[in-house]
Each structure stands twice: as structure tokens, then as C-alpha cells.
C-alpha positions as CSV (number, residue, x, y, z in Angstrom):
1,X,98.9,75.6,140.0
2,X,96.4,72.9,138.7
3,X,95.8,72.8,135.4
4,X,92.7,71.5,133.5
5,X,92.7,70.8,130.0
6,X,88.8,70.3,128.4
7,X,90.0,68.0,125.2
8,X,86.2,66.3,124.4
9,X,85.0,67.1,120.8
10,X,83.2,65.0,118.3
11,X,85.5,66.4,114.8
12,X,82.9,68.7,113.2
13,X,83.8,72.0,112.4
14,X,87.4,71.2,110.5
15,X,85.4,68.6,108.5
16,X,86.7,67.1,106.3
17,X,90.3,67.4,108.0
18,X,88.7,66.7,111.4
19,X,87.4,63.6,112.2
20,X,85.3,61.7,115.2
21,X,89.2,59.5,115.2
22,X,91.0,63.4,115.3
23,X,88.8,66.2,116.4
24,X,90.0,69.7,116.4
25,X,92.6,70.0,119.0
26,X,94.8,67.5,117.2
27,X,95.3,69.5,114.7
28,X,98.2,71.2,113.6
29,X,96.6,74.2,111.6
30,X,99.4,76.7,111.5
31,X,102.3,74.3,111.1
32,X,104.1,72.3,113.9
33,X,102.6,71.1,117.0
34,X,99.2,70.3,117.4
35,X,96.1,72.9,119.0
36,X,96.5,70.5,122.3
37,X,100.5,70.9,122.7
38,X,100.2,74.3,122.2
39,X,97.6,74.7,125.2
40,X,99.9,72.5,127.2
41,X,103.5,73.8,126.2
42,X,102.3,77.6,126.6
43,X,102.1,77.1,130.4
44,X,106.0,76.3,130.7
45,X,107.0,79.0,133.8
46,X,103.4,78.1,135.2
47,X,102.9,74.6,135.8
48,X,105.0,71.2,135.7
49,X,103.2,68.5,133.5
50,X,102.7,66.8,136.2
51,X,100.1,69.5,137.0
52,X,98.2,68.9,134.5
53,X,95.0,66.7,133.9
54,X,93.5,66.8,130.4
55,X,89.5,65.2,130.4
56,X,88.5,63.8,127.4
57,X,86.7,60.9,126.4
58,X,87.7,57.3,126.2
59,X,87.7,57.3,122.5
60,X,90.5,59.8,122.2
61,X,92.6,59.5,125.4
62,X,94.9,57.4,123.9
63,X,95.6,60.0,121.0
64,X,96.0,62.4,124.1
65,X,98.3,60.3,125.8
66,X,100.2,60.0,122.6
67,X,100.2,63.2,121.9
68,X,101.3,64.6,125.4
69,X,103.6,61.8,126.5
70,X,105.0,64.3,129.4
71,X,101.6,64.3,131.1
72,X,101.4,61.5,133.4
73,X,99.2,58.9,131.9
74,X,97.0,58.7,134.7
75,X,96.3,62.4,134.9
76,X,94.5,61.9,131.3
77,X,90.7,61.1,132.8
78,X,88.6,59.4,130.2
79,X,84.8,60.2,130.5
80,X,83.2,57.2,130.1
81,X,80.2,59.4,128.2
82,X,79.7,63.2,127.0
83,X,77.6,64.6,130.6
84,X,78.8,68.2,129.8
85,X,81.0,70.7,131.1
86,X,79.7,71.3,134.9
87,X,80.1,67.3,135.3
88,X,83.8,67.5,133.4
89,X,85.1,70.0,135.3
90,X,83.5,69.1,138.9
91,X,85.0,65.4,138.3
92,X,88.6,66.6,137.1
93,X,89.0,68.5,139.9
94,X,87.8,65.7,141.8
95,X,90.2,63.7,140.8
96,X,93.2,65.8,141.9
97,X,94.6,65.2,145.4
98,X,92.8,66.7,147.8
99,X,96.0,68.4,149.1
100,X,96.9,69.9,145.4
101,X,92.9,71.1,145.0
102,X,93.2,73.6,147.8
103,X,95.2,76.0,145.7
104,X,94.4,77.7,142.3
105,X,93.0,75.2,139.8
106,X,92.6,76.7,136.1
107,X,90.5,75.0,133.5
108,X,91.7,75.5,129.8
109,X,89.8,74.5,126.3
110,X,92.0,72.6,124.7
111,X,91.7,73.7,120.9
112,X,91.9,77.7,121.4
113,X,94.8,79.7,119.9
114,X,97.1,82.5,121.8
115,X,99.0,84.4,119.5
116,X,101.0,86.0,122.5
117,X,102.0,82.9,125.0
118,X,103.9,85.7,127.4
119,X,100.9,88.1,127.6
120,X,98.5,84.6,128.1
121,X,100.8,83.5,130.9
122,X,100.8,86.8,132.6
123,X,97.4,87.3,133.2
124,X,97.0,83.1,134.1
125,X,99.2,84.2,137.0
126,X,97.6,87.2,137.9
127,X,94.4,84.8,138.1
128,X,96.3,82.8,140.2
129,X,97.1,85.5,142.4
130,X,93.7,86.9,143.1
131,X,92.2,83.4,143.4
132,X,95.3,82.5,146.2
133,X,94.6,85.9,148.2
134,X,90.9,86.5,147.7
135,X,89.2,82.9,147.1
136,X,87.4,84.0,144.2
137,X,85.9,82.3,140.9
138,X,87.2,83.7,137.7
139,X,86.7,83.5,134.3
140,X,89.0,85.3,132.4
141,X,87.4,87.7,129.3
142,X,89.0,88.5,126.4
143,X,89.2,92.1,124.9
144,X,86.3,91.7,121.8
145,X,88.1,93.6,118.7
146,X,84.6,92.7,116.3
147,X,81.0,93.2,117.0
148,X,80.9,88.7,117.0
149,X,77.6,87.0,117.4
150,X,78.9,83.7,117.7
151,X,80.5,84.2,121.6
152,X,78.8,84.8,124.9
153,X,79.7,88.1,126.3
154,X,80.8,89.6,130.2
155,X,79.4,92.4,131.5
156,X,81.6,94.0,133.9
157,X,80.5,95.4,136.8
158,X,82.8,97.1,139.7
159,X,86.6,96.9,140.2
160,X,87.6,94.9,142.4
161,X,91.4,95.5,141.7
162,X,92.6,98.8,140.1
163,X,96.5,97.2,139.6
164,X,95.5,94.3,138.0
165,X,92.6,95.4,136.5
166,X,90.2,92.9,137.9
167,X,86.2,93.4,137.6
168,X,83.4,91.7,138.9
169,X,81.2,89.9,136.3
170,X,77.6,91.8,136.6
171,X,76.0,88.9,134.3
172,X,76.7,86.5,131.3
173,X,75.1,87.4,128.5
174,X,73.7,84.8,125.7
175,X,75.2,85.2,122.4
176,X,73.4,88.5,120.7
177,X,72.2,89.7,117.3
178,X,74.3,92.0,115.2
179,X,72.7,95.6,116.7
180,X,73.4,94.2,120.3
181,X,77.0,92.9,119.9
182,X,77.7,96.0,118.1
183,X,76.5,98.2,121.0
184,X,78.7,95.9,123.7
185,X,81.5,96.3,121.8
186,X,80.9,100.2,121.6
187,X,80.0,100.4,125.1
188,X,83.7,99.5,125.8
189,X,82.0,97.5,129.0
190,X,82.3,93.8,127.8
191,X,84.2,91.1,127.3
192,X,83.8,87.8,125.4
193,X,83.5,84.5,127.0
194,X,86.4,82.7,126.7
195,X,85.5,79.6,128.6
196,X,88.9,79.8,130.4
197,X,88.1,79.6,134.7
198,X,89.7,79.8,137.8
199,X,89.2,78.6,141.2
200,X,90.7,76.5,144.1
201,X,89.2,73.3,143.8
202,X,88.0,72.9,147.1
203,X,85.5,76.1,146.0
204,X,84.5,75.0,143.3
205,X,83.3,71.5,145.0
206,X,81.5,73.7,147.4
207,X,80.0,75.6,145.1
208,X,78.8,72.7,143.6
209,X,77.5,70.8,146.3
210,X,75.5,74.3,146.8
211,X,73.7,74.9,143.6
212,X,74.5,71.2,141.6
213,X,73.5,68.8,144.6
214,X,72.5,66.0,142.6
215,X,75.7,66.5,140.2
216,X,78.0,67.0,143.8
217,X,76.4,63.8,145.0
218,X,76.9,61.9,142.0
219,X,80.7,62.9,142.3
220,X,81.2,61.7,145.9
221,X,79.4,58.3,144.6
222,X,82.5,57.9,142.0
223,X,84.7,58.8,145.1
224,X,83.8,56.5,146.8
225,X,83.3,53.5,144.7
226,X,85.7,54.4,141.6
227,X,85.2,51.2,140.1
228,X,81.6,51.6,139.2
229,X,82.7,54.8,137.5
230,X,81.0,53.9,134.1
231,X,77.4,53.1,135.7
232,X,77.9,56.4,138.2
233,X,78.9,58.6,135.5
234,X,75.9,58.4,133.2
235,X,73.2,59.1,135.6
236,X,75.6,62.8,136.5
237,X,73.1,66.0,135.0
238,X,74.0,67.0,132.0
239,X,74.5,70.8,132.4
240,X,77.1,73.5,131.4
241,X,79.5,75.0,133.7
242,X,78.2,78.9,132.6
243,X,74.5,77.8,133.4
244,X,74.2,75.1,135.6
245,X,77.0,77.2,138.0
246,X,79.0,80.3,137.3
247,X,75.6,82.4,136.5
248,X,74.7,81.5,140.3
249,X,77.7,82.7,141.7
250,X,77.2,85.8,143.9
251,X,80.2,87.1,143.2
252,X,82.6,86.0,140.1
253,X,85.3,87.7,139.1
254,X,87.1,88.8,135.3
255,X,90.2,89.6,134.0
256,X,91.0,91.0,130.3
257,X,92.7,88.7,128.5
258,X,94.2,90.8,124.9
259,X,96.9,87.5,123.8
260,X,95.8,87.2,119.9
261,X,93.2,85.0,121.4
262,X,90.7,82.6,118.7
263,X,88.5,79.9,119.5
264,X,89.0,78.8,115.9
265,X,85.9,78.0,115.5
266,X,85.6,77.2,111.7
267,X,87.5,77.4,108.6
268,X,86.8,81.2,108.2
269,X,88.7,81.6,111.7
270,X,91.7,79.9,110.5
271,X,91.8,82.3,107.7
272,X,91.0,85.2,109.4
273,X,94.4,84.5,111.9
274,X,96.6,83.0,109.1
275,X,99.0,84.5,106.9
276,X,98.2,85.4,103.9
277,X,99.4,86.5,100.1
278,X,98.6,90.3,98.7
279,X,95.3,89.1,97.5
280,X,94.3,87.9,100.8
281,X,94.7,84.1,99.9
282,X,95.8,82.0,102.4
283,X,97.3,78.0,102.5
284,X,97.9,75.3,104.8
285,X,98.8,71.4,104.6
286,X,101.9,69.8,102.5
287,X,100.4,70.7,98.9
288,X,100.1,74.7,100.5
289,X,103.0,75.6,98.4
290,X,102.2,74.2,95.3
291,X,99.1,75.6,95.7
292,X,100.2,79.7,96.6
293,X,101.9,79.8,92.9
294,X,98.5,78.9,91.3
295,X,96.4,81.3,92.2
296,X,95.2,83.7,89.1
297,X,93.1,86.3,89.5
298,X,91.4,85.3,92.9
299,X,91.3,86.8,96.4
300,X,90.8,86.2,99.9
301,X,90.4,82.6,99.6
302,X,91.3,79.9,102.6
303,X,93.2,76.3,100.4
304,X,93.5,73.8,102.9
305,X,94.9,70.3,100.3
306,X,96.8,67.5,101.8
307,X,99.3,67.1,99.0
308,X,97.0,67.5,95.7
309,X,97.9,70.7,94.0
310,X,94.8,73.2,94.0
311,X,94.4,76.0,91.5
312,X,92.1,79.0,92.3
313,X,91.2,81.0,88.5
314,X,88.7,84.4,88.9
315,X,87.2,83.6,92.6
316,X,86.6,84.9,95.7
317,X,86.2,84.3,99.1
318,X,86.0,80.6,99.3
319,X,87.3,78.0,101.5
320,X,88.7,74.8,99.2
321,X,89.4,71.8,101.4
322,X,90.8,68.3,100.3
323,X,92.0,65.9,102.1
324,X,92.8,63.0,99.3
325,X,89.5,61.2,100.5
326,X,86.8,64.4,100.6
327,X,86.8,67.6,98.8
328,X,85.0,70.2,100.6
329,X,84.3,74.0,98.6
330,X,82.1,76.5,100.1
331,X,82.2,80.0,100.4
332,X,84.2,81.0,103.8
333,X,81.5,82.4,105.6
334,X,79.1,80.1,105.5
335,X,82.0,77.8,107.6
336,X,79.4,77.3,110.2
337,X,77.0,75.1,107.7
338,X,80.0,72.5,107.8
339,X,78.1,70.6,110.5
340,X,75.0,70.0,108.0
341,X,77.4,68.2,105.8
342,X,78.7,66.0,108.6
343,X,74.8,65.6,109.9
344,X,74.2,64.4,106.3
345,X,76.9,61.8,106.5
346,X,76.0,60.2,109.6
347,X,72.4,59.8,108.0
348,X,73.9,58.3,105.4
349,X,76.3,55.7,107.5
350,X,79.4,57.1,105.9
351,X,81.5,55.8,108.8
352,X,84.7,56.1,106.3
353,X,84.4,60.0,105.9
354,X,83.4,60.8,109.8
């Protein structure tokens, strides 16, 4: 099995702990290895490391390489620019050996957590399976536990396995208000979009050239002529794999994927997975210690501090970030608004703190 690991990301939502120089997957946000070695050392029993091929940019392939030093260097493609995920994935799978592409090829984010690693691997293989005996496209769904507006959603529409559980995908639905995620959730008859797919790679090339001709044309170009990769590249569309392909498949197929799964998606996601104290206070980095025996009086706060000591008196709910350069307090659900701190930077040309 082929693996693809998606490891773009411009640094944004961690801020001030992620960085354009360290994005997201780099991180080690529970302790221990990084987001990336996670995704790559959870598919030991599945796939060599010479199976896999991580796409990222040119910027931060040598952090890859660095950081995954049992992935052959070549098999760490740089995009030369950001054209999206229909162009990332269509090029990574052109660049496996045309031999290797005729079996399953599975492409991963790199940045997402799986509590359960067995229960992950099990359904991976059972994707596998279905891909090897019935040459479908699959993206696998994840079991929603919250009415979340901030995920795409499945619909699932007829079996096509009873044993293994899988479904057909009736349509891909947009990210919903509150009312409308609560009744999908209810309804019991959808799954959240993972961004985790499936396919041999020869299909997916096919499929491409189908409904992306321009895109599959621009791909044969760098084929063909892999030196003028940088010119060839930035004229590719710029379009997601959901839109630009897998909503124009006839038939695609789903599995449910229940592994502890988070995109962690912002500070209020790390704190919603990590351990935490009786008052629902939770800590990470080297000062986290320090830090636990000074809270007083305050509850279901995230303390993220990189060696400074931080002390939480008669509040709630807040995230408290510092990482010795930036101090970053907000209130943990309003995580998302981290990007209008990091727009404001780059207006401002404060190169040092992005």
C-alpha cells in the first residue's frame, strides 16, 4: 500500500507556537513525537517507509526530511507553489512508479490525531481491501460524536458491504449551521469529512483526466519534461480534491472511522482531547508543570508556556499561550479568531513573530 502524506500548511492556527518556519504538523502537542511522525509511525503493519511520499512545499521539506529521516529523501515532493489539494494529490500519485500506482494508494493529512492507532489501521486495511477487490474511491468518514459546524459532513447512502460496513457516499455536504448539524448528527445517517481517501492510483489519474483535463494535462506536461517542473506547476488549476473531483464521482465509497479521531483544528481542540486537572485546566510545553500547581480558583482553562511559569487566579475558560517571544490570551472558544492576529502581523511586516 502507497501512502500519501498532505504536510503543506502556512503556521496559523497554533499561533503563536506555530510558525510559517514550523506549521502545525511539527508540533509535538501531547508530548513526544511530532503530529507528522505520528501520521507516519501509526501505519507500522501497513506500509514500509519506503511507501511513503509526504507533499509539502519547498519551504518545509527539509524540516520533513529531518523530521522523517526513514522516508526516502526523494519520496518528500516539494511543490514548488500552494495549487491546492486536486493538484497535490494528482501529482504525488504521479510521482509513484507506475507499477506501485496500480494498487491501493491512501492519502493522509498530516497534522490529524488518532487516539486509537489499532482501530485506525484496521479500517486503512479494510479500505485497502475494498479498493483491491472492487476499484472504488473512498474516503473514509468518521463517527461525529458533536453537532460540529466547522467539518464537511457524508451522507450515506446504500450498503455496499454489510461485513465491513461499507456505504456509498449519496453527497458531500458543505459545513452547516448549528440546527442542521444537530439534525445530521440525530439522523444517525452521517459522517464527518475526514479528508482521509483511497484509491489505486491509476483511478484516480483516470478520473482526473475525466473531469480535471486541464489539471491531468498539466500533470503529463511535468511527466514529461520534469525539469520545467516550477514553470509547469504554476499554471496547474487551483481546485480542491472534494470539489474539483470526488463530488463528480458516480459512485464513491465510505467507511466509519471511530479511532479518537481530531483534526486539531485550534487551541480549543487541543484542550478538548488533552488531559486535564479536576477543574478542567489543562497544560502543555516544559513550564506545564510549574504551571498545574498555580492554578487558584480557575477552571477549564488550556496553559500552553515554553518555560515561563503561568499563574491562573479566579478565571475561566481561557487559552494562555507564551512562547518567550509572544503571549497570546483569549478566551478558548473564540480559537478560531487566531488567524486575525496573524493577518494583523503580516500587515504589519512582523516577519520575527510569523
Amino acid at each position: 500500500m502507497q501512502i500519501i502524506i498532505l504536510a503543506g500548511g502556512s503556521g496559523t492556527r497554533f499561533w503563536p507556537l506555530s510558525r510559517r518556519q514550523r506549521p502545525k504538523q511539527f508540533l509535538s502537542l501531547e508530548g513526544g513525537t511530532s503530529l507528522l511522525q505520528q501520521t507516519c509511525s501509526r501505519l507500522e503493519g501497513l506500509a514500509d517507509p519506503e511507501d511513503v511520499w509526504v507533499c509539502t512545499t519547498e519551504r518545509l521539506a527539509p524540516a520533513v526530511r529531518e523530521q522523517l529521516p526513514q522516508v526516502p529523501a526523494h519520496q518528500v515532493l516539494a511543490e514548488p507553489q500552494g495549487r491546492n489539494t486536486a493538484a497535490a494529490i494528482g501529482w504525488s500519485v504521479s510521482c509513484i512508479p507506475e507499477s506501485l500506482r496500480e494498487g491501493a494508494v491512501a492519502v493522509l493529512p498530516a497534522d490529524h490525531r488518532m487516539a486509537d492507532g489499532p482501530a485506525f489501521r484496521q479500517v486503512l486495511d479494510q479500505a485497502r481491501q475494498a479498493v483491491e477487490e472492487r476499484d472504488l474511491v473512498l474516503t473514509l468518514g468518521i463517527r461525529p460524536h458533536r453537532a460540529e459546524t466547522g467539518y464537511g459532513y457524508l451522507e450515506l447512502g446504500e450498503v455496499l458491504d454489510q461485513g465491513s460496513g461499507l456505504r456509498r457516499v449519496s453527497r458531500f455536504r458543505e459545513k452547516p449551521d448549528l440546527a442542521t448539524a444537530e439534525s445530521y448528527v440525530s439522523s444517525g445517517n452521517f459522517l464527518w469529512n475526514g479528508g482521509i481517501f483511497v484509491f489505486r492510483g491509476t483511478t484516480l489519474l483516470s478520473l482526473l483526466e475525466h473531469h480535471q483535463p486541464e489539471l491531468s494535462s498539466g500533470l503529463k506536461a511535468i511527466a514529461a519534461e520534469p525539469h520545467r517542473l516550477a514553470e509547469l506547476y504554476a499554471e496547474l488549476p487551483s481546485t480542491s480534491i472534494d470539489y474539483g473531483l470526488m463530488e463528480k464521482i458516480d459512485v464513491i465509497g465510505t467507511l466509519p472511522l471511530d479511532c479518537g479521531w481530531s483534526d486539531l483544528g485550534s487551541w480549543q481542540a487541543l484542550w478538548e482531547v488533552a488531559a486535564k486537572d479536576d477543574a478542567g485546566n489543562a497544560f502543555g510545553g516544559p513550564g506545564a508543570e510549574t504551571s498545574a500547581a498555580l492554578q487558584i480558583a480557575a477552571r477549564d482553562n488550556l496553559v500552553w508556556s515554553e518555560g515561563a511559569a503561568v499563574a491562573l487566579v479566579g478565571v475561566e475558560g481561557l487559552a494562555v499561550v507564551n512562547t518567550g517571544d509572544a503571549i497570546l490570551v483569549m478566551p478558548r472558544e473564540q480559537a478560531q479568531e487566531v488567524k486575525a492576529v496573524v493577518e494583523r502581523l503580516a500587515a504589519q511586516q512582523r516577519e520575527d513573530l510569523l
